[in-house]
C-alpha positions in Angstrom: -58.8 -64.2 -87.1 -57.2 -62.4 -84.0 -60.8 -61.3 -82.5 -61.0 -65.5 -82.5 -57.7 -66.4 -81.4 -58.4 -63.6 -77.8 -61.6 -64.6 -78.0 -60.1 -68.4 -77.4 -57.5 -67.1 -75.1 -59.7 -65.6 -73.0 -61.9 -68.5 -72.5 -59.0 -70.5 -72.1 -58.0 -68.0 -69.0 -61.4 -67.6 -67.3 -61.8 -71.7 -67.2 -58.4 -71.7 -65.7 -59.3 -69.5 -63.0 -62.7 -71.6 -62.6 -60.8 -74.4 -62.1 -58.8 -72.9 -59.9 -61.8 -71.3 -58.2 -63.8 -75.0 -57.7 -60.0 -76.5 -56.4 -60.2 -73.9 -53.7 -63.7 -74.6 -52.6 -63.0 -78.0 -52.8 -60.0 -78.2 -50.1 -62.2 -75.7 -48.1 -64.8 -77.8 -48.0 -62.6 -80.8 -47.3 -61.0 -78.8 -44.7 -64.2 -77.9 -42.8 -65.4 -81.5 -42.9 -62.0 -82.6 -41.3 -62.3 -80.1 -38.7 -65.8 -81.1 -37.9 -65.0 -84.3 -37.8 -62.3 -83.4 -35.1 -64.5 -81.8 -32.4 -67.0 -84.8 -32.7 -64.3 -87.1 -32.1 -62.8 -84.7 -29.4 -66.6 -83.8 -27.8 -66.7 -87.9 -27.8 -63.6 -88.5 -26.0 -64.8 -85.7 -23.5 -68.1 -87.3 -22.7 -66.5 -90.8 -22.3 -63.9 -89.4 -19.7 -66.6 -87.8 -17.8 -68.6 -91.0 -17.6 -65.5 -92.3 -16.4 -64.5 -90.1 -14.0 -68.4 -90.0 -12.7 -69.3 -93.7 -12.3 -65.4 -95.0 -10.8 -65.4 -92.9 -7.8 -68.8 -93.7 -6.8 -68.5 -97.4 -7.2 -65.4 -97.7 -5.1 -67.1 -95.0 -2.3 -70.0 -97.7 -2.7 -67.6 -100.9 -1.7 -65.7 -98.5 0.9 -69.4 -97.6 2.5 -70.1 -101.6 2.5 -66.7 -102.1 3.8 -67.1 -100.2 7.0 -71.1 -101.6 7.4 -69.7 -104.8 7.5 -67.0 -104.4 9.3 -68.7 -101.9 12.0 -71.5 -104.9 12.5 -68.4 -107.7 13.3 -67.1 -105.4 15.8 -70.6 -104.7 17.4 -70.9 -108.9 17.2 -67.8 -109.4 18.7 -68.4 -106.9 21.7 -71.9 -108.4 22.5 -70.1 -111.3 22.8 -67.5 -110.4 25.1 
């Protein structure tokens, strides 16, 4: 009777510290996931100011460069005139 009742006991203990074992894993798991998660976001954000950065500085040097075409040709009109 007391071989069974350790015997119980300790089965009892070991599927305890399995539990406690697969709990672990678990939030480590869920913890790498959420920090992958993070640095896609964050490489995503990255890459979108980039774009942004990239593409608004050449638009407005494109306007500025049409700009001063334009306005270079009136002035050349205007002195042939005169």
């Amino acid at each position: 009777m007391e071989e069974y009742a350790e015997k119980k006991e300790d089965e009892a203990e070991e599927e305890k510290e399995e539990k406690t074992e697969m709990k672990e894993e678990e939030r480590r798991q869920r913890r790498k996931m959420k920090r992958k998660q993070k640095r896609s976001t964050k490489k995503k954000q990255k890459q979108r100011g980039r774009k942004r950065k990239r593409n608004r500085p050449r638009r407005r040097k494109i306007t500025r460069r049409r700009r001063k075409k334009e306005k270079n040709e009136k002035e050349k009109k205007n002195n042939r005139e005169r």
